[in-house]
C-alpha positions as CSV (number, residue, x, y, z in Angstrom):
1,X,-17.3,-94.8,-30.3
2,X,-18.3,-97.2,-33.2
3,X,-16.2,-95.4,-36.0
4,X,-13.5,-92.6,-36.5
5,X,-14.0,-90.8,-39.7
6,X,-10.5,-88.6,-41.1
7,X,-12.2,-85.7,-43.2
8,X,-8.3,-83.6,-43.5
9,X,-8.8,-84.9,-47.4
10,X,-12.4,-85.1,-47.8
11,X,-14.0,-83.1,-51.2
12,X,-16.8,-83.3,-53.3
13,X,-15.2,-83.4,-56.9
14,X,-14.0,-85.8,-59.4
15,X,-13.3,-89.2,-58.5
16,X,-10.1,-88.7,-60.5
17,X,-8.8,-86.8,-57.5
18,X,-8.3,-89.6,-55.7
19,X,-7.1,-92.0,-59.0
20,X,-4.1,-88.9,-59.5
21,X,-3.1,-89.3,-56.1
22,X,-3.0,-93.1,-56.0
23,X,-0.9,-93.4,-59.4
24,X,1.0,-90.3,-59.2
25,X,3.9,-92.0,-59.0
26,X,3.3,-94.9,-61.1
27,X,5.2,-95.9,-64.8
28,X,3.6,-96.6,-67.6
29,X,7.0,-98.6,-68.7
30,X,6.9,-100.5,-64.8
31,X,3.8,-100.7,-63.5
32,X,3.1,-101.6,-60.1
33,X,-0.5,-100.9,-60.0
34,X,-2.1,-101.0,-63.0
35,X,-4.5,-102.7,-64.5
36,X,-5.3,-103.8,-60.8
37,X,-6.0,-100.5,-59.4
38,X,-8.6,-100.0,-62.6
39,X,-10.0,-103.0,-62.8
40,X,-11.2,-102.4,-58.9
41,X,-11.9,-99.6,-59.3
42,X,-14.5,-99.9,-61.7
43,X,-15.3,-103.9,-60.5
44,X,-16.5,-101.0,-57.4
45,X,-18.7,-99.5,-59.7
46,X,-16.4,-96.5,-60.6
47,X,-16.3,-95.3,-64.0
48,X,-13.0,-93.9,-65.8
49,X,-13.5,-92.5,-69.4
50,X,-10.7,-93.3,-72.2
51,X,-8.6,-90.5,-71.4
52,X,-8.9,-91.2,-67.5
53,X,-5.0,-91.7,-66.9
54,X,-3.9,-88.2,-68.5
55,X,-7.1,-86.3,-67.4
56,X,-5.6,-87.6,-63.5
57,X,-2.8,-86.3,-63.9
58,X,-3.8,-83.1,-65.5
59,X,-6.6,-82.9,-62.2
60,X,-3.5,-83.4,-59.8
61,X,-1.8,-80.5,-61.1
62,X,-3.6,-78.4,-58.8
63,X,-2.6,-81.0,-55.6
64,X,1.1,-80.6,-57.0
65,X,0.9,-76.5,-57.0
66,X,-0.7,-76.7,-53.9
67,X,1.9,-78.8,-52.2
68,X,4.5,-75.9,-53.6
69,X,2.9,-72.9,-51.2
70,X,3.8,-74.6,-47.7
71,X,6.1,-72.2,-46.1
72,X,8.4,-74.9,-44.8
73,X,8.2,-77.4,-47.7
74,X,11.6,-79.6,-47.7
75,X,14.2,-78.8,-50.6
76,X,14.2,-82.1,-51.8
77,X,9.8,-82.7,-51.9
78,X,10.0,-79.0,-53.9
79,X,12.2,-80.8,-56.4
80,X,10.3,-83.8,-56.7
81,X,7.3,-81.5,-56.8
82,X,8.6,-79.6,-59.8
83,X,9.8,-82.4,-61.5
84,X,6.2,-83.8,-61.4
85,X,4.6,-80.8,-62.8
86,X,7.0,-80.9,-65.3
87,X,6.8,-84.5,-66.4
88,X,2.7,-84.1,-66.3
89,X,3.1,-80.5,-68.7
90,X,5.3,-82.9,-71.0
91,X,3.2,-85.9,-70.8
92,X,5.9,-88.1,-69.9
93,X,6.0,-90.3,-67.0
94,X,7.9,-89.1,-63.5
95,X,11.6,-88.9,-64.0
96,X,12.4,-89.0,-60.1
């Protein structure tokens, strides 16, 4: 076997998908990733359009509700879960 290829995540959609994921926990105020994670990204060839941060999160909002439906989801994830929606709805960064 020459390679071993994970497909659990695979799509074909927005490359935002994956730029929400990445930075869903990351702080405008305290960044840890950013402008790195950009300036790769695109350096890669990607392209992110002005409003790429806020349209990422608004594209993981359907990741987040997702995450809510597993029948045995931890108390403590469905909290952060929520919290995250909420923050995204009032375009604040996550409160955790």
């Amino acid at each position: 076997m020459a390679a071993l290829l994970d497909w659990e995540f695979a799509l074909s959609g927005s490359p935002l998908i994956d730029v929400a994921h990445f930075l869903r926990y990351e702080l405008s105020g305290s960044p840890l990733l950013e402008p790195h994670f950009s300036q790769g990204f695109q350096e890669a060839g990607g392209v992110l359009p002005p409003d790429w941060r806020q349209l990422s999160r608004i594209i993981d909002l359907s990741a987040l509700v997702d995450t809510l439906v597993r029948a045995e989801l931890p108390a403590d994830v469905e909290k952060e879960i929520v919290e995250l929606i909420h923050d995204t709805v009032k375009e604040r960064d996550p409160q955790l």
